[in-house]
C-alpha positions in Angstrom: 0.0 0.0 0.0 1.4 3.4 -0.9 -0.3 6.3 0.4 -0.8 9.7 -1.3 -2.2 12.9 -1.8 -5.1 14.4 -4.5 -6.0 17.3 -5.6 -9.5 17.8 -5.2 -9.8 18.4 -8.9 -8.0 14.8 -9.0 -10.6 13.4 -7.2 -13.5 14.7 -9.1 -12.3 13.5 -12.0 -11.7 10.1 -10.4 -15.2 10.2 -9.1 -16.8 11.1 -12.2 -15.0 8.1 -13.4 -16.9 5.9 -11.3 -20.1 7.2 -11.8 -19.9 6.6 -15.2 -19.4 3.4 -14.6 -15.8 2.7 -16.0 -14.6 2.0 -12.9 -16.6 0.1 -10.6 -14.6 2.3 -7.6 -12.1 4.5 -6.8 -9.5 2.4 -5.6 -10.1 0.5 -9.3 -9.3 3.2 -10.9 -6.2 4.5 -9.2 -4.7 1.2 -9.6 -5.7 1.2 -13.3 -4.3 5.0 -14.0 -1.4 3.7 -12.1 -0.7 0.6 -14.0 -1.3 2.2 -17.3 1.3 5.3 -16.6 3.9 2.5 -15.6 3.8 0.8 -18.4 3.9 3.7 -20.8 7.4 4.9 -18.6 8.6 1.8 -19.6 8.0 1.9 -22.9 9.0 5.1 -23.7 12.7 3.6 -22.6 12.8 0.3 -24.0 11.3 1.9 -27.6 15.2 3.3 -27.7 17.5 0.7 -29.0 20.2 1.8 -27.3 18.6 1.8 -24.2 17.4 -1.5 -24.7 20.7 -2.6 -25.8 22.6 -1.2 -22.5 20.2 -2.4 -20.5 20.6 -6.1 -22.2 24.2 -5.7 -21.9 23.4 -5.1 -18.1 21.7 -7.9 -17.4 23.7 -10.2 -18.8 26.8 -9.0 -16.9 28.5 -12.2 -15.0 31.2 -10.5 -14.0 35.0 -11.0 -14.3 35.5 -7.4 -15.3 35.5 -4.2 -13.4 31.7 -3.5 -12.2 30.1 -1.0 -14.1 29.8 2.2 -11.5 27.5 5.0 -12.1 27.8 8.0 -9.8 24.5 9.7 -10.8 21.1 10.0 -9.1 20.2 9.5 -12.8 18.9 5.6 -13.9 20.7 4.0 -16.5 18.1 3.6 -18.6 17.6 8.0 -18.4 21.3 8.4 -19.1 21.3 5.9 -22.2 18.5 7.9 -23.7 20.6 11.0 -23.3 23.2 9.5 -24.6 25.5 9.4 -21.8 26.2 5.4 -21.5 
């Protein structure tokens, strides 16, 4: 469970929502808006190839070889699509 703060514009919108009946509550829809936005973050970074090649290299580390350090508040994934990595 994560906590957090509306708007009350937010939650009229949310509300209306429900009443319209495409979500069957509140909490439904939340976790619906939520999902959806997550996946399109995602997206957005994996449709770069050379994030999505980075990040493959990444995964696929076993070792053997100085450890890749990054000394940025920055993800790797951020810093690939701005062509940093």
């Amino acid at each position: 469970m994560v906590p957090i703060r509306l708007s009350r514009e937010q939650v009229r919108k949310i509300n209306l929502l429900v009443k319209l009946g495409i979500y069957s509550n509140r909490s439904e829809a939340i976790k619906s808006m939520v999902e959806h936005s997550i996946d399109l973050e995602i997206q957005r970074y994996l449709a770069n190839p050379r994030v999505e090649q980075t990040l493959k290299v990444l995964l696929t580390y076993k070792g053997g070889q100085d450890p890749i350090k990054l000394t940025t508040k920055k993800a790797a994934a951020e810093l690939v699509a701005e062509g940093r990595l």
